[in-house]
Every structure is written in structure tokens, then in C-alpha cells.
Phi, psi and omega in degrees: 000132193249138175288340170316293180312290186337289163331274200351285181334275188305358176250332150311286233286318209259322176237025161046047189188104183294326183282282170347307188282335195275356186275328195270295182290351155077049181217145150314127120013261171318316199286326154289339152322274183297023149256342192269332179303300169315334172253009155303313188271349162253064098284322177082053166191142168326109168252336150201200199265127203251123149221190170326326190275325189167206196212159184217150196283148170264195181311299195302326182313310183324303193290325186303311198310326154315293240270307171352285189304331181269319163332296183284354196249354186244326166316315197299314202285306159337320171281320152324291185279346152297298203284330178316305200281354170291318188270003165292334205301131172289146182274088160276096182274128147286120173208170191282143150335284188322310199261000130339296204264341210233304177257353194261345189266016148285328186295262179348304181312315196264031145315079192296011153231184147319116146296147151204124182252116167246144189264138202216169194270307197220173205280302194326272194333307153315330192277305170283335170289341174290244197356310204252029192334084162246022171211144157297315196191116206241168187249117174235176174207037162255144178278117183260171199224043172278101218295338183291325196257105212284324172192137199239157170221099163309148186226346154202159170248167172219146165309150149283138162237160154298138208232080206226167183278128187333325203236076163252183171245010146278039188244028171239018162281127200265354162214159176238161169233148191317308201297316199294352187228010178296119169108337161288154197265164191222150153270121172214155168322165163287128186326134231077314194313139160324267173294094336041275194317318177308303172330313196262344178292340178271331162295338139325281167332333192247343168089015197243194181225137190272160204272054192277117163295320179198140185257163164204130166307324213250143151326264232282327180290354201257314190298314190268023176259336175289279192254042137260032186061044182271344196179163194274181166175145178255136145251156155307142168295357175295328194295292198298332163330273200326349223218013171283354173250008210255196189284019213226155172256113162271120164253111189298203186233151155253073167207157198264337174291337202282090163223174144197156216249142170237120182236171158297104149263130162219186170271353211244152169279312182319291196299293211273002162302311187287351154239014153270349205278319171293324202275343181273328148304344164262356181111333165303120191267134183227000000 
């Protein structure tokens, strides 16, 4: 027995008209028919009386229609207080630095549940802690190819900038190409790091090898070795925003590829219904 049919049940019994109740449940006729047939015959008794005019309970219908109203009346409460322990459930979110630091704790505040935010070097890392669920949801901005984690939503791209110190000798430049950094020495994150993976897949594309001068694990140590001039390094713009007053030149790229896409991952469609629901509350187009 399907709970639909109850429901059915009960909006025939209340407007005594199998056409009335099916225009209201938004189902044919015929379709509602073969449900009123279908919870008769496994209760195994006539509920109700059919004639021309409409249709009526018969005794058993009376007694189903009792025992039904409370049935639903306890299904509903039930259904309630699950989702009241869903949206209590803490929420474990994976994201990147960049989207740590910069976007994500306004987002988060208007959550109507509980957060826990863990922060990671790279997409990888994220990817694997989802996998090995020990996260709900991650924020990435690699595309995976992880055959397990079942569905993503992007919620914005953003551009890349170049990154060079005011007396480099790319900063009177007002855009740059990829061809344009052959030969610079780069500050860059360590292998795994996002942009790393860009850096060497677009210098791949180019035959070349990017030139890395020095790795750092930490964002602010990498800004300040750029600008004492060890070296270039690219961010995203939430990064590259914050660096329009400092001492460093941001240079857009003139290539149509220099972006990433950030998108939402998880296994569960229910979780990532529930935290699009904040970002589309903010103003996010998804």
C-alpha cells in the first residue's frame, strides 16, 4: 500500500467526486481509478459507493477514512520531525583557501544549520576526504572525475590574474598571454595546488616548462616573496581584489580559458539541495 493512495483516498471521500479529487491531485481519472481499485483490493473491502452522480463511503470506507486521517496525520508529524534532525545535522564543508578566506563566511552565516569548515591546499585533497566521507561537501575548482561523487553544481567562474611586483618588467603591461610569462621565474604553491595544475598544463600546451623559482605551502608568504621580487605568481580574482592597493601589479590575462569554475560537490542530492538553497538566498545564480 503507497502512501499516495491514502492521500487519494482521502480527497475523494472529502469531495465525493473521483473527477473533483483527481483535478485537485493533479492525476487522470483513469489513474485515480486504478488506485482507489488497488487500496480496495489489499484491504479487501469495498470503500466506496460508485454511481453516476459521484461516489460515497461505504461502512468500511467510513472506518478506513478514521483510521487513514490519523495515519497522515502522524506520517506528516513524522515527516516534520526528520527533516527538523536534517537541517539540525552539522554540515561538514571542504573548501580551498581562497574561498575560506574570502567567500564563503558570509555564505555560511545565513546557514539554518550548523557548519564545520575544513580547509585544504587543493581540489585533490578535497576530493579525497568526500570520497573517504569524511566531508558532506566540498567547494572545488577542479573538475573531477571521480566516478563516486554523483552530483556538482557550479556556483560561479571567476578570471585569473597575474600577479608581478610594481618594477617587474611585466607591470606596464595592461593585459597579458600565456606566451608572455615564458621565461619568468614564478612563486608558486606546491604540486597539487589548482593553479600549479594550470600553470604547468598551460606551459605544457606551449612546449614549455614554467620557470619556478620557489614553492611555499602558505598564500601570504608566496605574495611576499613576489614582492621582493623572487618571483611571479597567478590568483583568482577574490585573492587578486584584496592586492589592488598593495604593492603588487594584478594583470588581467587576454585568454578566454584563464578562469575556474567553483563548483559544489557531494554524494548526496539532499545535501547539495540544502546548501544551494543559501547561495540562491544570497543572491546566487545557480
Amino acid at each position: 500500500m503507497h502512501i499516495e493512495w491514502i492521500y487519494s483516498f482521502i480527497q475523494a471521500a472529502q469531495t465525493q467526486s473521483l473527477s473533483k479529487a483527481s483535478d485537485q491531485l493533479n492525476l487522470s481519472q483513469p489513474a485515480l481509478s486504478k488506485q482507489m481499485r488497488a487500496l480496495e483490493s489489499t484491504l479487501g473491502s469495498h470503500l466506496f459507493h460508485r454511481s453516476p452522480q459521484g461516489v460515497s463511503l461505504t461502512e468500511a470506507g467510513e472506518i478506513a477514512l478514521s483510521h487513514f486521517k490519523i495515519m497522515i496525520a502522524d506520517w506528516e508529524q513524522l515527516q516534520a520531525k526528520l527533516q527538523a534532525h536534517a537541517d539540525s545535522h552539522l554540515m561538514r564543508i571542504g573548501t580551498l583557501p581562497s574561498l575560506a578566506s574570502t567567500y564563503l563566511p558570509a555564505k555560511l552565516l545565513a546557514a539554518p544549520f550548523p557548519t564545520e569548515v575544513h580547509v585544504k591546499d587543493n581540489s585533490q585533497q578535497l576530493i579525497d576526504l568526500l570520497q573517504d566521507r569524511n566531508l558532506d561537501i566540498i567547494f572545488i575548482d577542479l573538475p573531477t572525475k571521480k566516478k563516486k561523487v554523483v552530483v556538482h553544481q557550479p556556483i560561479f567562474t571567476e578570471p585569473l590574474y597575474l600577479i608581478v611586483p610594481h618594477n617587474h618588467p611585466l607591470s606596464s603591461m595592461t593585459s597579458v598571454k600565456y606566451i608572455d610569462l615564458i621565461g619568468h621565474p614564478f612563486v608558486l604553491y606546491p604540486h597539487g595546488c589548482d593553479i600549479r595544475f594550470f600553470i604547468e598544463h598551460t606551459f605544457a600546451k606551449l612546449k614549455e616548462n614554467p620557470q619556478i623559482t620557489l614553492e611555499s605551502s602558505y598564500g601570504e608568504s608566496i605574495l611576499g616573496y613576489v614582492r621582493a621580487g623572487v618571483g611571479i605568481t597567478i590568483l583568482p580574482q577574490l585573492l587578486a581584489d584584496e592586492l589592488k592597493q598593495d604593492k603588487l601589479k594584478v594583470i588581467p590575462f587576454d585568454e578566454a580559458d584563464a578562469t575556474r569554475t567553483i563548483s559544489m560537490v557531494s554524494f548526496e542530492r539532499h545535501t547539495l539541495n540544502k546548501m544551494s538553497f543559501i547561495f540562491k538566498g544570497n543572491g546566487e545564480s545557480l
